[in-house]
MISE-731856 format. One line per 10 residues: for each residue x, y, z of C-alpha. Coordinates in steps of 0.2 Angstrom, whole numbers, plus 5000, padded with zeros to 4 digits. Layout:
X,Y,Z; ...
! end
This chain:
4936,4916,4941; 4923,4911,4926; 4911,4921,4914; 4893,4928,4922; 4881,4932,4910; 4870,4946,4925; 4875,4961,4936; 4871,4949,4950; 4882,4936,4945; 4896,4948,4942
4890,4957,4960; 4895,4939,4966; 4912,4937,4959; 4914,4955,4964; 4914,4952,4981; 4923,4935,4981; 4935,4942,4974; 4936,4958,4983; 4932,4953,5002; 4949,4941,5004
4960,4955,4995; 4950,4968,5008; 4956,4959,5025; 4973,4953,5015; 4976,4975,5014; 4971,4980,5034; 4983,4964,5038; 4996,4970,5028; 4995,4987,5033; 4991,4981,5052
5010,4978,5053; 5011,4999,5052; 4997,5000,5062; 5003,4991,5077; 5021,4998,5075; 5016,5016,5078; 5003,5010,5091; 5016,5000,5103; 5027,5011,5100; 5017,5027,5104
5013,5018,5123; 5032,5018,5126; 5035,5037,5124; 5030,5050,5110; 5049,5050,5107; 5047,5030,5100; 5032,5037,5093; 5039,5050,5084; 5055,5042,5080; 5044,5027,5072
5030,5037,5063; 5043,5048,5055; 5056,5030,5050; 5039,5024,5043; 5036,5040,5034; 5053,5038,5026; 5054,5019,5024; 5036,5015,5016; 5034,5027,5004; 5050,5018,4994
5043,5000,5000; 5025,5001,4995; 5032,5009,4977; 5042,4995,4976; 5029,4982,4978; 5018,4991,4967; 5029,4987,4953; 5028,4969,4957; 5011,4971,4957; 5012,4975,4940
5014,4955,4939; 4995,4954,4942; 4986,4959,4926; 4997,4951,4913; 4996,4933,4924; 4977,4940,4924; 4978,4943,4905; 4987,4927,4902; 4975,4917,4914; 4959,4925,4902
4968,4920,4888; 4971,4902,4893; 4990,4905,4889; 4995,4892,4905; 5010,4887,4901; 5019,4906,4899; 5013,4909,4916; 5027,4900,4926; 5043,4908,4916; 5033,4927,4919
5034,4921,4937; 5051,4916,4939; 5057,4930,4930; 5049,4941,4943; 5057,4931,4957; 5075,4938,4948; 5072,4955,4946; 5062,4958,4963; 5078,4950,4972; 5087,4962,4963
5075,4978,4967; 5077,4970,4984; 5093,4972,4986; 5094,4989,4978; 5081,4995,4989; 5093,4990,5004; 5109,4998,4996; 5099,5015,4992; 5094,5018,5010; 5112,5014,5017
5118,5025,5008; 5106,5041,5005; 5098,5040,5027; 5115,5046,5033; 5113,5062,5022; 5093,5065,5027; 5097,5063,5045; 5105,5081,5045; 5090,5089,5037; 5077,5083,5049
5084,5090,5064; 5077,5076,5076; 5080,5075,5094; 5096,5065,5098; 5084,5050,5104; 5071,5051,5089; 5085,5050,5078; 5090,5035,5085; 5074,5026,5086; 5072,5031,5067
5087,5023,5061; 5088,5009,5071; 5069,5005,5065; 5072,5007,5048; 5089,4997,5047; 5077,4983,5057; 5067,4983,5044; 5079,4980,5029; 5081,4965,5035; 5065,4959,5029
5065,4967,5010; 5071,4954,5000; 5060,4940,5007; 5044,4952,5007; 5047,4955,4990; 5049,4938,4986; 5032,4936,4993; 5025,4948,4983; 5026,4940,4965; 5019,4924,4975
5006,4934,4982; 5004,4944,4964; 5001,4926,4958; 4989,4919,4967; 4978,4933,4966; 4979,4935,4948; 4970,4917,4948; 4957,4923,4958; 4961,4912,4974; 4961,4929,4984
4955,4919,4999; 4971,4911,5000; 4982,4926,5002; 4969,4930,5015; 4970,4917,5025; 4991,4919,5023; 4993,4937,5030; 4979,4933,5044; 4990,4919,5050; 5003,4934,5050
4998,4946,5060; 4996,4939,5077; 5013,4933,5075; 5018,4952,5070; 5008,4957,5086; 5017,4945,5097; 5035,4947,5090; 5030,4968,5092; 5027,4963,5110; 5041,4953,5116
5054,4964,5107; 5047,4981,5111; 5043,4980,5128; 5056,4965,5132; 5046,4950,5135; 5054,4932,5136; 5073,4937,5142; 5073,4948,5127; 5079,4968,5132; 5067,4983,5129
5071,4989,5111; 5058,5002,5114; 5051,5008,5095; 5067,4999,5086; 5057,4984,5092; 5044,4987,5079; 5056,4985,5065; 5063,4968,5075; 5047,4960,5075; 5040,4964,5056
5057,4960,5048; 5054,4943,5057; 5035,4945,5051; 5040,4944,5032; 5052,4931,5032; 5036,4921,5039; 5024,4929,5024; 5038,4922,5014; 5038,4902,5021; 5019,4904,5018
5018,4908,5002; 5030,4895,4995; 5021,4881,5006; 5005,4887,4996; 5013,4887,4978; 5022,4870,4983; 5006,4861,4990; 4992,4868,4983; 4983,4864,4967; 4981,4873,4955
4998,4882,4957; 5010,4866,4962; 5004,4861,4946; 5015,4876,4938; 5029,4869,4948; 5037,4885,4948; 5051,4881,4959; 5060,4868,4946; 5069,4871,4931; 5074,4889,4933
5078,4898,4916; 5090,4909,4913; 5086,4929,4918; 5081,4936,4901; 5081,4955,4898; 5068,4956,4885; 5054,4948,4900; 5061,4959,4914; 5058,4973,4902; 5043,4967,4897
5038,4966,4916; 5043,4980,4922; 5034,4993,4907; 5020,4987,4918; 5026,4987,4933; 5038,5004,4934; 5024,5015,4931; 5014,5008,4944; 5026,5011,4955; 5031,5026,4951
5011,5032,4953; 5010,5023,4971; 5027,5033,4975; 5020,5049,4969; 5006,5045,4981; 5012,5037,4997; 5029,5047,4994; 5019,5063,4996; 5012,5057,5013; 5030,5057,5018
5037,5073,5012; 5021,5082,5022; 5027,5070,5037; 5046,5078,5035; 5040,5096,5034; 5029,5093,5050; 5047,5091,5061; 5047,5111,5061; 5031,5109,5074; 5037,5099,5088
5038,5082,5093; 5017,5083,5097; 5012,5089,5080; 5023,5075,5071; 5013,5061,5082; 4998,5069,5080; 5000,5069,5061; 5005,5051,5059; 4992,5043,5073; 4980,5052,5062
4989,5047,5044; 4992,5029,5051; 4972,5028,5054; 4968,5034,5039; 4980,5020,5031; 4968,5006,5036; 4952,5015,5032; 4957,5018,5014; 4961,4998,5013; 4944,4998,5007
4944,5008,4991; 4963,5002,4987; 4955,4983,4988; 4941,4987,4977; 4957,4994,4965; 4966,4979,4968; 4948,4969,4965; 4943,4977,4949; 4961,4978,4942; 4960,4957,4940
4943,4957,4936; 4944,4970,4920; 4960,4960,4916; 4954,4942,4915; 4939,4950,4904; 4951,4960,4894; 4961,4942,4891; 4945,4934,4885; 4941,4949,4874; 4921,4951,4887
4923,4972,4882; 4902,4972,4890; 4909,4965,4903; 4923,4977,4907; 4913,4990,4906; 4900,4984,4921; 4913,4979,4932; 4919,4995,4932; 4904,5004,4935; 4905,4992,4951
4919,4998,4956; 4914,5015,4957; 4898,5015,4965; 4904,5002,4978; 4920,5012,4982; 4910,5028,4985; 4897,5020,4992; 4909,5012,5005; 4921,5027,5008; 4907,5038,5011
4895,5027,5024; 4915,5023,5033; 4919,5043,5035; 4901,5047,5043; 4905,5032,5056; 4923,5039,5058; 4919,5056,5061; 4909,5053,5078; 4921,5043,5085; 4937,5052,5080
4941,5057,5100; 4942,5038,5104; 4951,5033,5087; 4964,5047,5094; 4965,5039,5110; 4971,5023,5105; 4987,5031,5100; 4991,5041,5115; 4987,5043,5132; 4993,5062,5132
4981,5075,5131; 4989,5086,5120; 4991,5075,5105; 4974,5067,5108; 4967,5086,5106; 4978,5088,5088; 4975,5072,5083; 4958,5074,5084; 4958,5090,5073; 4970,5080,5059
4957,5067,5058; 4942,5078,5052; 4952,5082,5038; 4958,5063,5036; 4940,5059,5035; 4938,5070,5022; 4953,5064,5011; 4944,5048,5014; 4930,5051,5004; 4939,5059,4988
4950,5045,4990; 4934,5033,4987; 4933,5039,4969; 4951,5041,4966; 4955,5024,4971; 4943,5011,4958; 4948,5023,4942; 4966,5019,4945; 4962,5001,4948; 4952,5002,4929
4965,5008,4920; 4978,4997,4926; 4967,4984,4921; 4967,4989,4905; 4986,4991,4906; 4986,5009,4904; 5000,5012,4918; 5011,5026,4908; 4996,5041,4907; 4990,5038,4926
5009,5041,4932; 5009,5059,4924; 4993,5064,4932; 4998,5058,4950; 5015,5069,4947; 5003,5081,4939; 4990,5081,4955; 5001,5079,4969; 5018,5086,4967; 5012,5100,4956
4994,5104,4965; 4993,5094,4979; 5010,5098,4988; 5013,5117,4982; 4996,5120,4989; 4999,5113,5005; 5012,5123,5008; 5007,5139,5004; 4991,5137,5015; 5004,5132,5030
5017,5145,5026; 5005,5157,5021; 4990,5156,5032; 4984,5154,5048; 4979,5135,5044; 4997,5130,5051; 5000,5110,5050; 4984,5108,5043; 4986,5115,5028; 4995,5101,5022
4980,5091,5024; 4971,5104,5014; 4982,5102,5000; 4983,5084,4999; 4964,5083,4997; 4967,5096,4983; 4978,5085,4974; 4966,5069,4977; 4952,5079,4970; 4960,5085,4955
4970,5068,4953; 4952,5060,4954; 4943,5071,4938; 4960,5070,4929; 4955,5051,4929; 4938,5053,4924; 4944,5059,4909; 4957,5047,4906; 4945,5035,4906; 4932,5041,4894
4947,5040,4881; 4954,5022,4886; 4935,5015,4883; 4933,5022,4869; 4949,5010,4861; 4936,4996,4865; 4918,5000,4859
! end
């Protein structure tokens, strides 16, 4: 990254910066993708068994990475600031407390699954497939995670291209590894959907060997030689850290977690509806990459101009942001909308969840859009490191809005399942303006 002096300049850096971090997310989020789409060619059983394991299992993973993520604005920061040589010990402190969330992570699910199983009333076959999936998958935590303040620290230099061309290399491996363990390829038996969590634990141990042959090799980070000389943990930087971090997480949690819960309460209308629901929730997944990437993208951008005190500069890339997000979201959802009948097909080959699926996408797509001025204002104020605030109005927007609503248009009207949807596009929307105005006041500290 370096100083522009013109709109076009920062357009420029904009994208440069944006693009790798845009096919970086749909890689990432593939893995889910192709999990629920193998799957869903086996039965709707592995289908169901696996959308509702993910619905459970990444609501707690992607708010954990997001407080790792916190990593990103103060290497950002520092980076602006030309502070170089605090950098490595804020990374290897990282690498001790995200071994450590890691392992919590693992330990929580052991023990708090057994007591959700009840609740959810599955089919004796879908309960299998769900926690078979999602002890597959803790295998593959605490190297993922590991990752992640590598990945967290080549992006806050700006070398999002590198990340890029990491989870590219990934995915066909995750695809290939999906293949031979779901269907049983190679002399390898048919783990139907538990195969799914085989093949991306595998995946991330991969993501992992990656990464440290990047930060080992590669200049500018080999010359960090993060991997020597470790110090010892200190409590004041892991607090430091995570101040940032936590409420990031805790935001992406009261988000994604959201998606979940409405997942749980979907059991109640048969194994169809709950595939329905996640096909259409899965898709959506990837089309909201874009927004989320301009977040991540504008998040190190406002930080590395915050670090060299550039406040002009700020300000423009934030209007960017915005206009590009909407801009994006908005052309993407007129596209989506003609072709939802196909989009359903890939899922499924039976009629009636290709119908309902159908139905729950022209509501994604309209989640899509609000999502594309949610999505950059969050990004803004991380940059700025205003973390705490944006974690009260996602509580405030979807668990006190978002979710009650939903439910009473289900419970209470002849919407059914879909008002769910309904209700998460409420919280979005007021999540959105509540931003807005969060905004106003954090600029106003740097007029």
């Amino acid at each position: 990254m370096k100083k522009t002096y013109s709109y076009t300049q920062k357009i420029i850096q904009f994208f440069a910066v944006l693009l790798p971090i845009f096919i970086t997310q749909l890689a990432i989020v593939s893995t889910g993708f192709f999990d629920t789409v193998m799957s869903g060619h086996v039965s709707e059983y592995d289908l169901a068994g696996v959308a509702i394991g993910a619905n459970v299992f990444f609501p707690f993973f992607g708010s954990s990475l997001g407080i790792i993520s916190g990593l990103t604005p103060s290497i950002a920061h520092l980076y602006g600031a030309r502070k170089y040589s605090i950098i490595k010990f804020v990374i290897q402190q990282g690498f001790y407390w995200s071994l450590l969330l890691g392992l919590i992570f693992i330990l929580a699910g052991f023990i708090l699954i057994p007591y959700l199983l009840p609740l959810l009333k599955l089919d004796d076959y879908v309960s299998y497939v769900f926690t078979h999936y999602l002890i597959a998958m803790a295998f593959g935590i605490c190297p993922i995670f590991l990752a992640g303040v590598l990945r967290n620290f080549i992006d806050a230099l700006g070398f999002t291209k590198l990340t890029m061309f990491i989870t590219i290399i990934t995915v066909p491996i995750n695809i290939f590894l999906n293949y031979v363990f779901i269907y049983g390829e190679f002399g390898m038996p048919a783990f139907g959907g538990i195969g799914a969590g085989i093949g991306s634990a595998i995946t991330y141990y991969v993501n992992l060997l990656l990464n440290i042959l990047v930060i080992i090799n590669i200049k500018p980070f080999c010359m960090y030689k993060i991997f020597t000389n470790f110090p010892r943990p200190s409590f004041y930087e892991w607090k430091k850290q995570l101040s940032i971090g936590v409420p990031i997480g805790c935001t992406l949690f009261c988000e994604q977690s959201i998606f979940g819960v409405v997942g749980l309460l979907m059991t109640v209308y048969g194994t169809s509806v709950i595939a329905a629901h996640q096909a259409a929730l899965n898709f959506t997944t990837l089309v909201y990459m874009i927004p989320l990437s301009i977040s991540m993208a504008v998040t190190i951008l406002i930080s590395y101009e915050l670090g060299a005190k550039r406040y002009n500069d700020v300000k423009q890339y934030a209007h960017l942001s915005r206009l590009f997000s909407l801009i994006f979201a908005s052309g993407l959802a007129a596209i989506l909308i003609n072709f939802r009948r196909s989009i359903a097909a890939l899922y499924t080959s039976n009629p009636d969840v290709i119908e309902l699926t159908t139905i729950f996408l022209i509501y994604a797509v309209i989640m899509q859009v609000v999502d594309g001025i949610n999505a950059p204002l969050q990004g803004i104020l991380r940059g700025y490191k205003d973390v705490k605030i944006t974690f009260y109005l996602a509580v405030l927007s979807f668990w006190l809005i978002g979710l009650p609503c939903g439910w009473l248009l289900a419970k209470y009207s002849t919407w059914g399942p879909y008002g769910y949807w309904l209700g998460l596009i409420a919280g979005l929307l007021s999540g959105a303006i509540l931003l807005m105005l969060r905004l106003k006041i954090v600029e106003k500290k740097y007029v």
